[in-house]
Backbone bond lengths (Angstrom), bond angles and torsions (degrees), N, CA, C in turn:
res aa  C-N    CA-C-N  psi(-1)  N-CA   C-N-CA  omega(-1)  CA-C   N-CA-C  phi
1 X - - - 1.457 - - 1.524 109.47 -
2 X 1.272 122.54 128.18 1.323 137.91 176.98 1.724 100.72 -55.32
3 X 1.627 108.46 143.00 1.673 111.39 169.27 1.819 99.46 -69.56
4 X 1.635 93.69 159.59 1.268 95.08 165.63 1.493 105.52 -108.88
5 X 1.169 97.36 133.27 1.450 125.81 -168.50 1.975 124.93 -89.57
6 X 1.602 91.28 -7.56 1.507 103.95 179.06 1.170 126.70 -138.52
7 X 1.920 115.08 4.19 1.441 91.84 144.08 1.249 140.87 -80.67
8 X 1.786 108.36 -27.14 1.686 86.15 177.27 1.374 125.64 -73.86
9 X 1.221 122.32 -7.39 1.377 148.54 133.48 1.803 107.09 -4.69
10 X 1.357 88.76 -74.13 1.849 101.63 -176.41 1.414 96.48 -77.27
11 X 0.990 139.20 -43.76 1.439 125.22 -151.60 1.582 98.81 -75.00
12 X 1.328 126.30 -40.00 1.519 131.98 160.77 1.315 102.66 -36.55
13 X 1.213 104.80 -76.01 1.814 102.58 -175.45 1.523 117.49 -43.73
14 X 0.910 121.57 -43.48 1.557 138.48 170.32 1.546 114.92 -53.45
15 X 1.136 124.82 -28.18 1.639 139.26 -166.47 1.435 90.78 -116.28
16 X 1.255 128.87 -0.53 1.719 115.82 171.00 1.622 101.39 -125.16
17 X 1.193 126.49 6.33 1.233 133.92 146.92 1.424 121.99 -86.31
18 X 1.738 119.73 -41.93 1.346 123.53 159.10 1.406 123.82 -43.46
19 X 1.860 108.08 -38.90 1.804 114.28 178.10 1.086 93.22 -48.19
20 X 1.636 117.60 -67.50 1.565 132.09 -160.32 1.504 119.81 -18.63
21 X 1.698 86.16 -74.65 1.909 95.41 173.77 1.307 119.11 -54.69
22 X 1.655 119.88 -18.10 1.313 104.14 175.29 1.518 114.26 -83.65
23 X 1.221 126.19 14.99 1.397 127.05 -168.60 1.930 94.85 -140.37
24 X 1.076 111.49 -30.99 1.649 96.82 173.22 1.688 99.55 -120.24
25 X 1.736 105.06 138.46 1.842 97.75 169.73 1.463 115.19 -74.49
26 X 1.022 101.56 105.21 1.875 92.90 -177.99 1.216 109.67 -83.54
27 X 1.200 134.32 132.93 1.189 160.22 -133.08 1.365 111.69 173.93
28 X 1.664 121.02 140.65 1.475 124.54 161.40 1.708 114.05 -18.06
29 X 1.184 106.47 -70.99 1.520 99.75 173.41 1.412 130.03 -58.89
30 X 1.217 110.48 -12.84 2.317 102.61 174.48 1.334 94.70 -119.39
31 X 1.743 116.66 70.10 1.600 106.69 -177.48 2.012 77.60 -108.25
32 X 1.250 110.01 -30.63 1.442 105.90 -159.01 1.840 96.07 -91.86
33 X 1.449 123.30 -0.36 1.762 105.58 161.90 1.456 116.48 -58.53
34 X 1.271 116.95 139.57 0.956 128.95 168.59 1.788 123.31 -123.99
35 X 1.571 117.78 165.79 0.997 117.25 156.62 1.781 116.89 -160.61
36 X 1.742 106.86 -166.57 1.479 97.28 166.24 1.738 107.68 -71.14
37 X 1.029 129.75 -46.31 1.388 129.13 174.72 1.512 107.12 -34.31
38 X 1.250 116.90 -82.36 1.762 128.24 175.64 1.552 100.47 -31.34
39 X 1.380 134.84 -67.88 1.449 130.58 -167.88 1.299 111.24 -53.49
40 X 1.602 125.42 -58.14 1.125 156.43 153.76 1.666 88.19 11.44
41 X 1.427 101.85 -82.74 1.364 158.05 -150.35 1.681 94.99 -48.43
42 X 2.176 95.00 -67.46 1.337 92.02 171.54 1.927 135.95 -93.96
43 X 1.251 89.35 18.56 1.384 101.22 153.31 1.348 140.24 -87.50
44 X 1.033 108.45 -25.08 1.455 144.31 153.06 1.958 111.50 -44.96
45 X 1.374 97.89 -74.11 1.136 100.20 161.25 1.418 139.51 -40.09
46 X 1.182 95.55 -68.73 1.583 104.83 177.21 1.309 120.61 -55.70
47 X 1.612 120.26 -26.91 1.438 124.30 179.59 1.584 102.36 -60.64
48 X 1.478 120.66 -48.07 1.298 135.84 -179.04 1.850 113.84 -45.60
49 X 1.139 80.03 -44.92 2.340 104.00 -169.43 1.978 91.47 -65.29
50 X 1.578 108.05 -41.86 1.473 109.46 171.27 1.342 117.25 -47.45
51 X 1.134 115.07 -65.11 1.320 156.43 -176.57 1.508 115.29 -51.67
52 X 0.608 109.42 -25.02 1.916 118.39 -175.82 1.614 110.23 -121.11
53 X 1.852 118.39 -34.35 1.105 136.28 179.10 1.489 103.20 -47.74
54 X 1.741 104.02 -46.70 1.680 95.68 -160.29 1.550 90.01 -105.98
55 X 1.085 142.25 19.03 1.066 142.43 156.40 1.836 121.42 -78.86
56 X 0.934 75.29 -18.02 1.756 97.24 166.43 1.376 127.39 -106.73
57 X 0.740 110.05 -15.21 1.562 138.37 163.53 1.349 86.88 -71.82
58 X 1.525 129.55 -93.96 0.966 138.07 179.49 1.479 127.77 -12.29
59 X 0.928 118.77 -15.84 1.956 125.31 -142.19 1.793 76.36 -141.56
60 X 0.890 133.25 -20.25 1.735 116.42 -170.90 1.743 99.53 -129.85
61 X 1.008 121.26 -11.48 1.572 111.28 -174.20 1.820 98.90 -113.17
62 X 1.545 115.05 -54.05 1.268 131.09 -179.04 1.206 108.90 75.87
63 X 1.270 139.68 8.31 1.531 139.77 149.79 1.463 114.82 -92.51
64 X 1.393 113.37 157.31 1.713 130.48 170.76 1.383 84.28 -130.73
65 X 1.320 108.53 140.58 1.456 128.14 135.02 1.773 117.03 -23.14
66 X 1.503 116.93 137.29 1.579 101.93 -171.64 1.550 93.28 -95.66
67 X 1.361 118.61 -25.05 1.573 124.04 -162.78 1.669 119.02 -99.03
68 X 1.526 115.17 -14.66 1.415 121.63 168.80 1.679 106.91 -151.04
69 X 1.533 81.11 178.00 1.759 81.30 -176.74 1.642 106.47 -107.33
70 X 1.250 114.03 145.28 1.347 139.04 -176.68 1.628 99.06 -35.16
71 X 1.701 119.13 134.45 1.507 115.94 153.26 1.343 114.74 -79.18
72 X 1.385 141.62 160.05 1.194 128.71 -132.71 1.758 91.15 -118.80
73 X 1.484 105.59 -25.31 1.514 117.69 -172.74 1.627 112.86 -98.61
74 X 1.357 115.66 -61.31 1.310 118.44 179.57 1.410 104.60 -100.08
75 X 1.220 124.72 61.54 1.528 139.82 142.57 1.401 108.98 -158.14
76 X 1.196 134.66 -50.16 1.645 136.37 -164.57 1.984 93.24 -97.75
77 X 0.871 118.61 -49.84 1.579 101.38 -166.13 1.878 92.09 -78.72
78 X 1.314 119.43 -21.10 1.619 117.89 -171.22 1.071 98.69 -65.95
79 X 1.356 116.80 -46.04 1.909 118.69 -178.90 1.595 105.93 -44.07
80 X 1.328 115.99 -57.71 1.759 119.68 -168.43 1.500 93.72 -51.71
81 X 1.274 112.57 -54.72 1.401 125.69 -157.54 1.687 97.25 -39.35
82 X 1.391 110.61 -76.02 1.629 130.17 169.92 0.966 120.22 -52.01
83 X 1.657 131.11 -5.52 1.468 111.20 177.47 1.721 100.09 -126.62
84 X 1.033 103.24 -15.01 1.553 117.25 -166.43 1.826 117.29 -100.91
85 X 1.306 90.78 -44.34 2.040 109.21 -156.70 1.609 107.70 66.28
86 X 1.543 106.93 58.80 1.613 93.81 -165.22 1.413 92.79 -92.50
87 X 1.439 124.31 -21.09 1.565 108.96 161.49 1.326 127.20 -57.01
88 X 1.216 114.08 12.09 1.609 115.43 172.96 1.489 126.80 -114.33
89 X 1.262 91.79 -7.61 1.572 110.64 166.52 1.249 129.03 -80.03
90 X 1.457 119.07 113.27 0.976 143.68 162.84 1.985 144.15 -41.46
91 X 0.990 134.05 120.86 1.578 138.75 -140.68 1.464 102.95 -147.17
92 X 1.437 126.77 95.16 0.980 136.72 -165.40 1.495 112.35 -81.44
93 X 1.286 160.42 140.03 1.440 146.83 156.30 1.418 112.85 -93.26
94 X 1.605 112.01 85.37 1.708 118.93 159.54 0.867 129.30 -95.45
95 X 1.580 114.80 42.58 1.002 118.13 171.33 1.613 118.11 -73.71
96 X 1.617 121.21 151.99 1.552 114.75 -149.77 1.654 89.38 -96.78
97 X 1.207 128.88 -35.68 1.458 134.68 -170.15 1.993 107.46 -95.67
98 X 1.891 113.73 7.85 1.373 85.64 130.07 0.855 130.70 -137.40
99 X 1.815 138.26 179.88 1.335 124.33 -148.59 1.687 97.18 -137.61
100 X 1.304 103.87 79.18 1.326 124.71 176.76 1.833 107.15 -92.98
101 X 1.086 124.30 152.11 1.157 132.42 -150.69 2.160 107.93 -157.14
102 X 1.344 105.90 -41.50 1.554 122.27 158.81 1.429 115.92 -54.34
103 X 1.437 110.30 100.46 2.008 91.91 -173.31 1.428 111.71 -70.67
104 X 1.485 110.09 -15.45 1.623 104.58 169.15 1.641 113.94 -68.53
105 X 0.940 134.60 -5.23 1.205 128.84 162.44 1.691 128.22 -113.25
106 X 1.528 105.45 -5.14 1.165 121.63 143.26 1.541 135.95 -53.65
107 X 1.745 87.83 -67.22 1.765 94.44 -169.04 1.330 101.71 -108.78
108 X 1.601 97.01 96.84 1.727 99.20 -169.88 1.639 119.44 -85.63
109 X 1.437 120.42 176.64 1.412 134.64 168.26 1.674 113.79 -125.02
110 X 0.976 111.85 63.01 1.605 107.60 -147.85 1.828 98.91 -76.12
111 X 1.088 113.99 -26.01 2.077 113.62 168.39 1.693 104.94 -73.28
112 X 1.044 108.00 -0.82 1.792 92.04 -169.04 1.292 96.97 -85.17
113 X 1.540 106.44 131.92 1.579 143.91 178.13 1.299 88.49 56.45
114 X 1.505 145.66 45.83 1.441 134.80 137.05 1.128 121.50 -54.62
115 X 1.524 123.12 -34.47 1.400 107.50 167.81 1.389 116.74 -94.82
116 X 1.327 129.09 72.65 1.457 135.97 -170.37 1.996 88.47 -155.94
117 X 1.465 90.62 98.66 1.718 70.80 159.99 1.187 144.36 -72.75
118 X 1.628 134.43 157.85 1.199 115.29 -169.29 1.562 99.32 92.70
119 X 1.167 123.73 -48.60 1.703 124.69 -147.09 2.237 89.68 -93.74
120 X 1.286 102.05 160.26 1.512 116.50 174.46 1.501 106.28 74.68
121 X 1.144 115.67 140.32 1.250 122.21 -165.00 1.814 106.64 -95.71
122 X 1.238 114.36 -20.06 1.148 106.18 -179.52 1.275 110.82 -83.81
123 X 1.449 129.75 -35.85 1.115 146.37 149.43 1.590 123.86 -12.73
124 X 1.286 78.88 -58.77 1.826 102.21 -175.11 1.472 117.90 -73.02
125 X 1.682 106.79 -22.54 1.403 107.75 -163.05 1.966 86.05 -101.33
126 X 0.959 104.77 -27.41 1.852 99.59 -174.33 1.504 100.60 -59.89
127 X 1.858 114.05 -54.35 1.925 116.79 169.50 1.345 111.85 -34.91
128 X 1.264 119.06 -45.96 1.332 134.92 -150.90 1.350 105.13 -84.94
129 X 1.253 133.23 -66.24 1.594 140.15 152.65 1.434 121.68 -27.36
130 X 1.588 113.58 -41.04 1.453 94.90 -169.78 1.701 103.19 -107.62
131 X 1.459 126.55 9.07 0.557 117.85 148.02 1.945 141.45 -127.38
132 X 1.547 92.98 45.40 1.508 107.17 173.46 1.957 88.76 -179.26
133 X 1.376 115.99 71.39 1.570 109.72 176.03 1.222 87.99 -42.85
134 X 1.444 108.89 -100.69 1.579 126.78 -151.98 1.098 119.21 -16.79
135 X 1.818 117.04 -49.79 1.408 130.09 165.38 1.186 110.90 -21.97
136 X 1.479 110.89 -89.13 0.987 153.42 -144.30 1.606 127.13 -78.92
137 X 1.688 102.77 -18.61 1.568 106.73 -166.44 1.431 124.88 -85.13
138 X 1.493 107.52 40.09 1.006 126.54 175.35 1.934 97.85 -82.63
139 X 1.499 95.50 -47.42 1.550 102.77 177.93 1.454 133.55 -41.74
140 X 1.321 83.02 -54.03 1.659 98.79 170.67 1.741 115.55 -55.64
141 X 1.248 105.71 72.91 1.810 118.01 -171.70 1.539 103.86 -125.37
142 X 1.191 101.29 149.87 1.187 121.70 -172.68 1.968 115.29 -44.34
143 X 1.608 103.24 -47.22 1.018 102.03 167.18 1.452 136.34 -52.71
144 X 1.850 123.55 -24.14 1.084 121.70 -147.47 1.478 83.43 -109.99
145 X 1.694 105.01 -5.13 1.238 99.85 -169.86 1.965 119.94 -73.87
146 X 1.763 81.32 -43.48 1.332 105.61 166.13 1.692 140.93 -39.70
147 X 1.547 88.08 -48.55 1.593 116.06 167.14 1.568 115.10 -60.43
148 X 1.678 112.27 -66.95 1.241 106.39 148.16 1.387 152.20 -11.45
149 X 1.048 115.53 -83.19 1.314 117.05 144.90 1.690 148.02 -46.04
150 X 1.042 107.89 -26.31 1.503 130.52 164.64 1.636 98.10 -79.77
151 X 1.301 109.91 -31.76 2.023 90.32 163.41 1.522 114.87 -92.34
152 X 1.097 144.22 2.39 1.225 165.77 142.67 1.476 111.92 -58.34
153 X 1.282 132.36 -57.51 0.842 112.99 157.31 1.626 140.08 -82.76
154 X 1.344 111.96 12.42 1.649 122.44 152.60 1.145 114.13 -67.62
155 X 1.526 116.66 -49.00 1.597 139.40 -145.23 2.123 77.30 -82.84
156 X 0.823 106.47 -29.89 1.669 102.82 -175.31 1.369 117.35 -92.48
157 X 1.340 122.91 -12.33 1.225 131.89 175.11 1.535 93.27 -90.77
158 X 1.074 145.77 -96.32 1.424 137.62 164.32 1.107 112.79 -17.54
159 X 1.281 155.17 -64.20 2.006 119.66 168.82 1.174 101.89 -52.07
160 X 1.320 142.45 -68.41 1.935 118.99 -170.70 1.344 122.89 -17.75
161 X 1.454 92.22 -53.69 1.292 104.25 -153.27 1.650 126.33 34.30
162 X 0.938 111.28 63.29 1.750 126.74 -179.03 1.684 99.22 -88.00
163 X 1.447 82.44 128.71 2.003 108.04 158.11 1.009 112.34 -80.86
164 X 1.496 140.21 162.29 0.747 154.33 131.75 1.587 122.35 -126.21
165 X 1.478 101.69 144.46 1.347 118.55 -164.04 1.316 120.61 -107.86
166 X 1.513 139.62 130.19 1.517 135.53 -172.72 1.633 105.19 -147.92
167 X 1.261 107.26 153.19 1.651 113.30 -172.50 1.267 102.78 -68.16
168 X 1.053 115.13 -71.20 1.983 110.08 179.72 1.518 112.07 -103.04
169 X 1.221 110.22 175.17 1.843 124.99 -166.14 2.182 79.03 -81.26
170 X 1.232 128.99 -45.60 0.943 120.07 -172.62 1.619 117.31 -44.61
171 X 1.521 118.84 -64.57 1.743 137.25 149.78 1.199 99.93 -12.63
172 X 1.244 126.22 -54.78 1.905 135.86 -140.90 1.626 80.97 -78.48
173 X 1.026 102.36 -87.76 1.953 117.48 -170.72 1.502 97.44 -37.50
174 X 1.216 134.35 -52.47 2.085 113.79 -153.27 2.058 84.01 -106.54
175 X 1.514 132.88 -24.45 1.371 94.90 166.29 1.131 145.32 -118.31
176 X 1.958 116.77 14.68 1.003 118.64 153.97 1.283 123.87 -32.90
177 X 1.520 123.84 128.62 1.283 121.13 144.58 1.397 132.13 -110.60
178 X 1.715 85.82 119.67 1.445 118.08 172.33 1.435 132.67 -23.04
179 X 1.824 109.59 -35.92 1.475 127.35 -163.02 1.754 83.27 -80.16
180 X 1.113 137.52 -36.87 1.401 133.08 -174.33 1.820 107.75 41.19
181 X 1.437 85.72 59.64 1.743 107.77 165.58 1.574 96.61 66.95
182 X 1.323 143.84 26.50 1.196 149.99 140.99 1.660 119.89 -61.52
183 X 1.438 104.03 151.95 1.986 93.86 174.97 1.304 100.38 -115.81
184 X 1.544 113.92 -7.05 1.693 139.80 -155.02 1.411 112.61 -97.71
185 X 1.232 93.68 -81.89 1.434 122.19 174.60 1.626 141.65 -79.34
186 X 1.483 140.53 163.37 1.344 136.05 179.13 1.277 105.94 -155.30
187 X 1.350 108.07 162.05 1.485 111.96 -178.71 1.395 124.25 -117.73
188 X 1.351 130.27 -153.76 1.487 125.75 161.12 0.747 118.89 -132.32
189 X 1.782 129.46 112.06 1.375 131.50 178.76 1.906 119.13 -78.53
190 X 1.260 107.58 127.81 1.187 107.01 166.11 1.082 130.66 -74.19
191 X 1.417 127.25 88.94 1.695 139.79 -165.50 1.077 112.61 -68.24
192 X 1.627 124.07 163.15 1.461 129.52 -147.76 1.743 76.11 -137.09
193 X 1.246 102.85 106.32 1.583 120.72 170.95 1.366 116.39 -66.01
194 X 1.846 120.04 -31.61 1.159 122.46 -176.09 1.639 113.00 -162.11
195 X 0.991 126.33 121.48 1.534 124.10 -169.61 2.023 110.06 -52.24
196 X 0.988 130.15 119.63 1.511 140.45 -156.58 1.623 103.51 -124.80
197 X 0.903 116.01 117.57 1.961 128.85 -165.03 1.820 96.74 -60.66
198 X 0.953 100.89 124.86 1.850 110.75 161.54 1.646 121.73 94.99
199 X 1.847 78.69 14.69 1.638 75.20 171.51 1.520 113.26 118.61
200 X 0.941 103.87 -39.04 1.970 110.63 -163.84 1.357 108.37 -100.01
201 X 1.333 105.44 -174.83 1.621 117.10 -151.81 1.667 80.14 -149.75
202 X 1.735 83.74 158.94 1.964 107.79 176.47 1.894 91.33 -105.19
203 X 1.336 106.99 113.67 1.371 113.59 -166.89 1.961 90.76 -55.78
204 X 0.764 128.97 161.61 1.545 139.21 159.65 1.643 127.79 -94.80
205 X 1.083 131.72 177.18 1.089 93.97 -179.17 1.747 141.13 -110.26
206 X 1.784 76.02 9.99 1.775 110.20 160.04 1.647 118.83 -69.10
207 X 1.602 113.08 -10.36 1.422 116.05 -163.52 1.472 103.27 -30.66
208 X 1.000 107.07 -79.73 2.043 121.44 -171.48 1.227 89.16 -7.49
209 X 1.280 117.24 -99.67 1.440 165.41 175.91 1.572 107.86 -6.97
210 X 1.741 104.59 -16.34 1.637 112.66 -176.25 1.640 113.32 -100.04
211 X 1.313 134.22 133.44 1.267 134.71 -173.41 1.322 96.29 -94.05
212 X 1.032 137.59 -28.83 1.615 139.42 -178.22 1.774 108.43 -134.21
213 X 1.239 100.13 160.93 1.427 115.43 -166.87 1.289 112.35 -130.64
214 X 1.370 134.88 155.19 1.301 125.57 162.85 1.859 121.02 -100.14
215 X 1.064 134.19 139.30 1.418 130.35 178.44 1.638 110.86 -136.49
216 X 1.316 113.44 156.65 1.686 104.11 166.83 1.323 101.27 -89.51
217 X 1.634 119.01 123.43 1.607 111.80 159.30 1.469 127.87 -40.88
218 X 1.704 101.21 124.89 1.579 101.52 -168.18 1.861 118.09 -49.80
219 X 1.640 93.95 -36.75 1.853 114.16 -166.32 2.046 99.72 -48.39
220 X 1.349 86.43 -48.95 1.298 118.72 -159.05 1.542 104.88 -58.36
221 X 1.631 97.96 -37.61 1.608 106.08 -155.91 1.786 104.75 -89.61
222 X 1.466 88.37 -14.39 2.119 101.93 -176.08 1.664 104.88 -51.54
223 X 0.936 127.21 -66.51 1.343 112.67 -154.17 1.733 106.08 -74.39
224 X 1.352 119.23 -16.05 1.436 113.66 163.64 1.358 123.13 -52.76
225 X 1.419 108.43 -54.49 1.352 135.79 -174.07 1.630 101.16 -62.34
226 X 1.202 115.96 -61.16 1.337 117.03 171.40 1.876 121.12 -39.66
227 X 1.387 96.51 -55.57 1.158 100.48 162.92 1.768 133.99 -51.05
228 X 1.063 110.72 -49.85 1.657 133.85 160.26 1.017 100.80 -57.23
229 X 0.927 149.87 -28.04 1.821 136.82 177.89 1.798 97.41 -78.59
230 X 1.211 104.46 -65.62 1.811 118.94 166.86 1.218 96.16 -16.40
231 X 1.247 117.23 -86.00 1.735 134.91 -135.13 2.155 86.70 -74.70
232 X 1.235 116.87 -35.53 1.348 114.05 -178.12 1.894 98.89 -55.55
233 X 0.911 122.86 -90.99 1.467 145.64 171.10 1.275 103.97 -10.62
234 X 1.158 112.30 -50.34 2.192 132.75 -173.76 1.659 87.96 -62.48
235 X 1.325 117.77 -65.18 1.503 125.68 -169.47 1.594 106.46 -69.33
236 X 0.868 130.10 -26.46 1.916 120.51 -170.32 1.803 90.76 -97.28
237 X 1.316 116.10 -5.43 1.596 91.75 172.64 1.332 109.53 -112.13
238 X 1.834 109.97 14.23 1.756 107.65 -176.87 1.544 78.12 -94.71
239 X 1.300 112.49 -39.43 1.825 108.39 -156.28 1.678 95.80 -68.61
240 X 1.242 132.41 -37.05 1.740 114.93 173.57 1.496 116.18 -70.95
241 X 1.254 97.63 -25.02 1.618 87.91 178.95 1.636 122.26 -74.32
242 X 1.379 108.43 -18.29 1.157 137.49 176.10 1.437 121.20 -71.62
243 X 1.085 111.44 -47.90 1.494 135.40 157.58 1.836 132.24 -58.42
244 X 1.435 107.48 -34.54 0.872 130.20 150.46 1.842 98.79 72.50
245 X 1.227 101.63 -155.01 1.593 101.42 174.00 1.855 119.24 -84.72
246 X 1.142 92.99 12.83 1.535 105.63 -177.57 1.913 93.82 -63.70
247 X 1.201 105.33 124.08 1.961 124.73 144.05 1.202 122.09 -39.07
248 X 1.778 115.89 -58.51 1.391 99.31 -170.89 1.830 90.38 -143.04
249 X 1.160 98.00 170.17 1.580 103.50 -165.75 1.747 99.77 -148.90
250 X 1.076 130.87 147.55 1.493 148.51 -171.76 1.320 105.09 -73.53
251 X 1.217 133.83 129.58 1.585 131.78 172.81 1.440 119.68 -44.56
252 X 1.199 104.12 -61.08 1.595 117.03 -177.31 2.050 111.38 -71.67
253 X 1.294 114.05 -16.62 1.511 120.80 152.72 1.249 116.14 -62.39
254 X 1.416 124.38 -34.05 1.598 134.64 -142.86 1.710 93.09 -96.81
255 X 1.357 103.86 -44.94 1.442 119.39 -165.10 1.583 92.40 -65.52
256 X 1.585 129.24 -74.28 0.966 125.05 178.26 1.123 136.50 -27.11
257 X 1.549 109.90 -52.57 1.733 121.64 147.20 1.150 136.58 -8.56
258 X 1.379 88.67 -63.49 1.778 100.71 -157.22 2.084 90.88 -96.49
259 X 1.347 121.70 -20.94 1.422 116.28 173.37 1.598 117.04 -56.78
260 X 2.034 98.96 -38.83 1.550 108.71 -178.32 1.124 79.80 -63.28
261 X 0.927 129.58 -94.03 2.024 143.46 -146.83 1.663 101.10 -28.82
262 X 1.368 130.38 -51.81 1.464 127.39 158.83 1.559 133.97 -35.00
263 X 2.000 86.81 -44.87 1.778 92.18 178.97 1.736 118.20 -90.56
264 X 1.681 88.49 -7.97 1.953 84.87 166.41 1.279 126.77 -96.03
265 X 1.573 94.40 0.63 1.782 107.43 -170.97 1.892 101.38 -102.53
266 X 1.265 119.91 -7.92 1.543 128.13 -169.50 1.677 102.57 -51.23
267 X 1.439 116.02 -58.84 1.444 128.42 174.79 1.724 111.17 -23.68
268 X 1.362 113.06 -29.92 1.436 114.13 -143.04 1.579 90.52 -94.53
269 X 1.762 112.49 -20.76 1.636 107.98 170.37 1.346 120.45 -81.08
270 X 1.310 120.26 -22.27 1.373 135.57 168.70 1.762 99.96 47.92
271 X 1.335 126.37 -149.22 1.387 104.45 -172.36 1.431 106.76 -108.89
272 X 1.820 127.77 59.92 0.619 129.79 -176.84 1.927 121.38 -101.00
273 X 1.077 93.79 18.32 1.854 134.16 -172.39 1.681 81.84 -91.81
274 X 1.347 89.12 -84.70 2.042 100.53 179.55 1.372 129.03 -26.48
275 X 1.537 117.00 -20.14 1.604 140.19 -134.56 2.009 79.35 -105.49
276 X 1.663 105.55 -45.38 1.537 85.81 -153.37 1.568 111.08 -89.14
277 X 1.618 101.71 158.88 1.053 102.39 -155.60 2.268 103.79 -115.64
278 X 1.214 120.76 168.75 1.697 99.45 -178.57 1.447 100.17 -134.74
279 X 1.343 107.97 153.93 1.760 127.25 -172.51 1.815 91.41 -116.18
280 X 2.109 75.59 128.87 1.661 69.78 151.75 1.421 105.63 -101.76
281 X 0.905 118.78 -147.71 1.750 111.69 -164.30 1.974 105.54 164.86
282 X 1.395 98.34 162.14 1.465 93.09 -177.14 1.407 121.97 -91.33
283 X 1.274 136.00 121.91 1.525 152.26 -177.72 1.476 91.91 -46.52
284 X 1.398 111.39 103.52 1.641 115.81 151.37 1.773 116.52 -134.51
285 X 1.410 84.17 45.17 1.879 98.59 172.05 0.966 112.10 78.50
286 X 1.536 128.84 27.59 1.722 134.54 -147.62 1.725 73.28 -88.88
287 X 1.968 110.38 144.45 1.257 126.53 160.03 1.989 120.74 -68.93
């Protein structure tokens, strides 16, 4: 397996945005300070969002162009867009040292219309900065900085792609953490309302909106399932034998039947229910 080459990458960037707040109160009102530090900051960034964009591209398409080089937005982030909906994913700022209060600048979308040129403001201010600073370094503000980075760190949660593993779907939902090695940022897990045989989940209707998902591991889930097929088969040959050569049989006889036939067949799951285990995992439209 190849090193990854761009989180400690981000996490730097992340720890020189953390200095920041300790030296400016960020708050609704100092989203628009700016400086060379702040631009610096989000130039930095954005080179990275390039950088990882078509690297993902890379890893799911496996072609480059032979005659130019890849645009980083309307080809490499368009791919996520179309295979993923990663512009719909959501990037929370809990961070404890800032004191944001605007949920639009709270509960961000920081890929939406990234691959649209022209479109996203952080986008616009990184074009804009590196090619007219002086112009321009009004852009380089804290806010665009924010946005920025909160798509940087999606674009970094998607190359990981890290599992995580928990004994029950219950574990999964109250101890995932959201910050997923962030000090900044959080995400939205798509919770598993009720454990569902073979693997899958009842999408909710936040799905999009979730960077991670919950599932029961299939490996995990085999010998249950195996078992449940058993204990089915064990029970439909107590319930004919039970039934006998009789034609027709009474509903409320039938029901009873087949409940005994369930409670003599229980043994055959033994605690192999207990055995399975659930991943959260990263939302890439999996059925």
């Amino acid at each position: 397996m190849k090193p990854n080459l761009y989180w400690n990458i981000y996490k730097n960037l992340e720890e020189e945005l953390l200095d920041l707040s300790k030296m400016i109160h960020i708050d609704d009102m100092q989203l628009a300070v700016y400086s060379i530090k702040i631009a610096d900051l989000l130039l930095r960034t954005c080179s990275e969002i390039e950088s990882i964009s078509k690297e993902l591209y890379y890893e799911n398409v496996g072609e480059t162009p032979e005659d130019r080089n890849l645009y980083f937005d309307t080809e490499c982030i368009k791919l996520l867009v179309d295979e993923w909906s990663i512009d719909k994913k959501i990037v929370y700022v809990s961070c404890p040292n800032m004191f944001l209060t605007d949920s639009a600048e709270i509960n961000l979308f920081p890929l939406q219309k990234a691959s649209i040129r022209g479109k996203q403001d952080w986008k616009k201010a990184y074009q804009a900065i590196k090619h007219n600073r002086h112009q321009n370094l009004h852009q380089g503000n804290i806010r665009n900085l924010i946005h920025a980075m909160a798509a940087l760190f999606l674009l970094n949660l998607y190359y990981r792609n890290d599992v995580y593993e928990f004994n029950t779907y219950l574990a999964a939902n109250n101890d995932f953490d959201a910050r997923c090695g962030s000090e900044i940022f959080s995400i939205k897990l798509h919770k598993l309302s009720k454990y569902v045989i073979g693997g899958s989940f009842i999408r909710n209707s936040d799905f999009d909106e979730c960077t991670y998902l919950i599932r029961a591991n299939p490996d995990s889930e085999k010998p249950f399932l195996d078992a449940a097929k058993k204990r089915g088969e064990k029970a439909v040959e107590i319930i004919r034998k039970a039934i006998g050569d009789r034609e027709t049989i009474r509903k409320d006889e039938f029901n009873r039947i087949s409940i005994d036939a369930l409670r003599q067949t229980n043994s055959i799951l033994n605690n192999t229910f207990e055995k399975i285990r659930f991943d959260a995992f990263v939302n890439k439209n999996q059925c």
